[in-house]
C-alpha positions as CSV (number, residue, x, y, z in Angstrom):
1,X,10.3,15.9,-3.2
2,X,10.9,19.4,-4.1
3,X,13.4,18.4,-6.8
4,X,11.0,16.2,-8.3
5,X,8.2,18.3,-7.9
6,X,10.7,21.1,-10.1
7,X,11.6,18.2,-12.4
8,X,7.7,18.1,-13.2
9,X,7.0,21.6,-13.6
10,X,10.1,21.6,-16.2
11,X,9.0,19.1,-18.2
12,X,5.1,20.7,-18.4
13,X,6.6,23.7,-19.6
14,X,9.1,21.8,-21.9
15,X,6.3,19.8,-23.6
16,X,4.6,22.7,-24.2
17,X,1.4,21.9,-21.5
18,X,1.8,25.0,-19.9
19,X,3.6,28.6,-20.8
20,X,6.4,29.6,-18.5
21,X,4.3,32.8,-17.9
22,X,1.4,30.6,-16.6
23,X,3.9,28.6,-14.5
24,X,5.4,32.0,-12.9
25,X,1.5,32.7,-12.4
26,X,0.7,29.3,-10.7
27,X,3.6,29.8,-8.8
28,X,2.9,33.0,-7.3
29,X,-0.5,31.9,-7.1
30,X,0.4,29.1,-4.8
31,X,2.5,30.8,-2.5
32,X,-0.6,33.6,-2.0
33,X,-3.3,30.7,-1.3
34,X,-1.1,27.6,-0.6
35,X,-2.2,23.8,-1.9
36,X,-0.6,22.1,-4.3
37,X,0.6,23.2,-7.8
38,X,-1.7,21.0,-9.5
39,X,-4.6,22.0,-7.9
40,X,-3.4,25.7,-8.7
41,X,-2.7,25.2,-12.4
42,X,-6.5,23.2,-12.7
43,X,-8.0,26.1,-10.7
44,X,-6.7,29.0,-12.8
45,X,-7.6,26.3,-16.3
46,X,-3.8,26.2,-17.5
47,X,-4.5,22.5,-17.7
48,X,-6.8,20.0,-18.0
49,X,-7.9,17.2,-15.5
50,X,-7.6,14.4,-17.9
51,X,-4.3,16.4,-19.9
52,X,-2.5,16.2,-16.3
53,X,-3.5,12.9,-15.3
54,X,-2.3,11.3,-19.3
55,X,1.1,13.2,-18.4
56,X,1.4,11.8,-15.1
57,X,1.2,8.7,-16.3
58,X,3.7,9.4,-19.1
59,X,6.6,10.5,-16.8
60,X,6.2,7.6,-14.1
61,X,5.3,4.8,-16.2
62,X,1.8,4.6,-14.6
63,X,-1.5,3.2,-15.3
64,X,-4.8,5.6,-14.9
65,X,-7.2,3.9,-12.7
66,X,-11.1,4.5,-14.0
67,X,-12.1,5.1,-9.9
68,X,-15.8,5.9,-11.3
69,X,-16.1,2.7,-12.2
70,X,-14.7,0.5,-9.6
71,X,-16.4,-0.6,-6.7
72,X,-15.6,0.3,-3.4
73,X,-16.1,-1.5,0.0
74,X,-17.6,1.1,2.6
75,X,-15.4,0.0,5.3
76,X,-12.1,1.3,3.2
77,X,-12.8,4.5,3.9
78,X,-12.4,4.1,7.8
79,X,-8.8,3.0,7.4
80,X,-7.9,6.5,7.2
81,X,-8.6,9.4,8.7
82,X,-11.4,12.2,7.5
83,X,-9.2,14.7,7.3
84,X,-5.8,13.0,6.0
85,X,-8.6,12.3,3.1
86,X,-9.2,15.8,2.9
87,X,-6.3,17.2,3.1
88,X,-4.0,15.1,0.7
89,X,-6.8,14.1,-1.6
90,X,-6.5,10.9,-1.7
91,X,-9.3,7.8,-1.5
92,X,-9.0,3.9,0.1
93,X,-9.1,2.1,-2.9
94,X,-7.8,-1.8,-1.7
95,X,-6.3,-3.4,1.3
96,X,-4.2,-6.6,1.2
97,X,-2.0,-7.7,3.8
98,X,-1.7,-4.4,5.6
99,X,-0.8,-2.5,2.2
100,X,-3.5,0.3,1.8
101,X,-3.7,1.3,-1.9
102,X,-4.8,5.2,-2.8
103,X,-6.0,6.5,-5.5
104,X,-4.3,10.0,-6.0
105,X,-3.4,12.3,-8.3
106,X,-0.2,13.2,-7.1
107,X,1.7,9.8,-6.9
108,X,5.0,11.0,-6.3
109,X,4.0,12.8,-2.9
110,X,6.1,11.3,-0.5
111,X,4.9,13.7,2.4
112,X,1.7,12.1,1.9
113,X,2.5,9.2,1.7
114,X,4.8,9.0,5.2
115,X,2.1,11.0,7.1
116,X,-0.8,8.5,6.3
117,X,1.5,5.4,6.7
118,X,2.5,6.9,10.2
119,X,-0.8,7.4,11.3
120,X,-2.8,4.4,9.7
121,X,0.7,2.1,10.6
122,X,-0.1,0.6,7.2
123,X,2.3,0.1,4.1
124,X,1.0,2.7,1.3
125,X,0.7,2.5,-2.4
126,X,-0.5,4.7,-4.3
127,X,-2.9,4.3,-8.0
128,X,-3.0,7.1,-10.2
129,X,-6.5,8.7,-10.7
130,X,-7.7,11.9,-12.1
131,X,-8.4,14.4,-9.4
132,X,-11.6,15.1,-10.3
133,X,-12.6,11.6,-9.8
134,X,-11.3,11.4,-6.4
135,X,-13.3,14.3,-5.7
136,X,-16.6,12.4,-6.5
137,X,-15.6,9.2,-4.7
138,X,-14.6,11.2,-1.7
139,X,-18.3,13.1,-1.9
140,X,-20.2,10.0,-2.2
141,X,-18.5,7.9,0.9
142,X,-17.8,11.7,3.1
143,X,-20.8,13.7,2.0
144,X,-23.8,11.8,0.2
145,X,-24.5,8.6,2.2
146,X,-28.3,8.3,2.8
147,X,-29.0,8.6,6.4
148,X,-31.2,6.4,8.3
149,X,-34.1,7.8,9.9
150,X,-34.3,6.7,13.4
151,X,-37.7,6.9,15.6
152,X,-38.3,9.4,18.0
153,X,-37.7,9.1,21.5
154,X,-41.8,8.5,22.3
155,X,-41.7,5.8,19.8
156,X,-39.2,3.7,20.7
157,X,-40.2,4.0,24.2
158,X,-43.6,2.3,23.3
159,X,-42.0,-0.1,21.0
160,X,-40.3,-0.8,24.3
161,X,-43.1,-1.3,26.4
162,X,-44.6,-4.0,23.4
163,X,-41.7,-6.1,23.9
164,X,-42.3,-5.9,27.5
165,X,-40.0,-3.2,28.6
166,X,-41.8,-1.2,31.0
167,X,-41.6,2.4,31.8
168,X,-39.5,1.5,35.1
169,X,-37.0,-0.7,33.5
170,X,-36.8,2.2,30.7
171,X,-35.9,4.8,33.9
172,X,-33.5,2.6,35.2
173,X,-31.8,2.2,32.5
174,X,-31.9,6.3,31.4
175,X,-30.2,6.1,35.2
176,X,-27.3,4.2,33.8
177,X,-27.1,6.4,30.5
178,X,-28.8,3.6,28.5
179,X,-31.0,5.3,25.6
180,X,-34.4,3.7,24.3
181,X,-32.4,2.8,21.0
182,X,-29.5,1.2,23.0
183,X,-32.0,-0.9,24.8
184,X,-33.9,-1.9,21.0
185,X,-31.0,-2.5,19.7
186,X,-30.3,-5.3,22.4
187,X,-33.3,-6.4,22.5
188,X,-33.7,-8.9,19.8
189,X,-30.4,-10.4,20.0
190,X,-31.0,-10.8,24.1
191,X,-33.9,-12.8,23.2
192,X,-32.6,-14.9,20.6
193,X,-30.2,-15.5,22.3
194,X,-32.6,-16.9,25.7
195,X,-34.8,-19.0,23.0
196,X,-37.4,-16.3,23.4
197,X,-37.9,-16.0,19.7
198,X,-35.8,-18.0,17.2
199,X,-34.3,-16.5,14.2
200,X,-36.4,-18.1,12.3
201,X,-39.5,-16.7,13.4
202,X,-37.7,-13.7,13.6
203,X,-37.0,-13.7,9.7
204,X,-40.8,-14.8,9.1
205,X,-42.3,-11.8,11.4
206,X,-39.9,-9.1,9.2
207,X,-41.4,-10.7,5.9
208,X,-44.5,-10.2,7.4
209,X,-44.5,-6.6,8.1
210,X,-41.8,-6.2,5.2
């Protein structure tokens, strides 16, 4: 990986991308603050997001993915761990037969690549993305998902005691470490499920109230 990763630097010097001065800099830089040289020459505006990405794709045959334009399933993100996300900046995008694909920047980072298939036990391939794209994909599943208000306590205790739940039963279970919204949330499928109420009187009350 090293190698490689020197084979890279060369050729971004070579073609004129970067200086060797700003390389030397970048360098240093890195092994003050650590992360990756990318990030580094980005950081310190030697190169451009989109300049990088092109030349990426140039030396490794690769196709750039448009990752703000794709849609991605919610439950991808949970194949991986938080911070394996976070710390190799990389992002779920498919999953076929046990192969997770991930949009990176750095495609040719093997150490990535081996830690997140030891830990996931998947097969990894990686998609070529700018990294400022990751970045927003990883904000929006990670950091920006609307959160769903849940009642208070008080509430769904007398929601409860609508249905029929009564302040003992409620007790009894808080006894057995059963919340109110545990007990809601089993509610309506208990009684579906004794022909209490049918589904379809359950879909015509919610369109009522809706």
């Amino acid at each position: 990986m090293e190698a490689e990763r020197t084979k890279i630097e060369e050729l971004l010097v070579d073609k004129k991308i970067i200086t060797p001065e700003q390389l030397k800099m970048a360098q240093e830089f890195q092994r003050s603050v650590g992360g990756k040289l990318s990030a580094v020459l980005l950081k310190l505006g030697f190169v451009t997001d989109d300049n990088l990405t092109k030349f990426t794709a140039e030396q490794q045959g690769l196709e750039v993915i448009d990752l703000d334009s794709m849609w991605l399933a919610d439950n991808l993100v949970k194949k991986i761990p938080r911070d394996l996300i976070e710390k190799h900046h990389v992002f779920p995008i498919a999953f076929t037969d046990d192969v997770l694909t991930l949009a990176t920047s750095e495609p040719m980072d093997f150490e990535a690549t081996e830690e997140i298939q030891l830990v996931t036990n998947y097969r990894i391939e990686m998609a070529l993305a700018t990294r400022a794209s990751i970045q927003r994909a990883i904000n929006r599943a990670l950091y920006e998902q609307p959160k769903t208000a849940e009642p208070g306590k008080a509430q769904l205790m007398k929601e409860l005691e609508d249905y029929g739940v009564g302040k003992e039963l409620q007790e009894k279970a808080a006894k057995l470490d059963v919340t109110p919204m545990m007990l809601r949330r089993a509610l309506i499928p208990l009684l579906i499920a004794k022909g209490i109420i049918s589904e379809e009187d359950l879909i015509k009350k919610a369109k009522e109230l809706g």
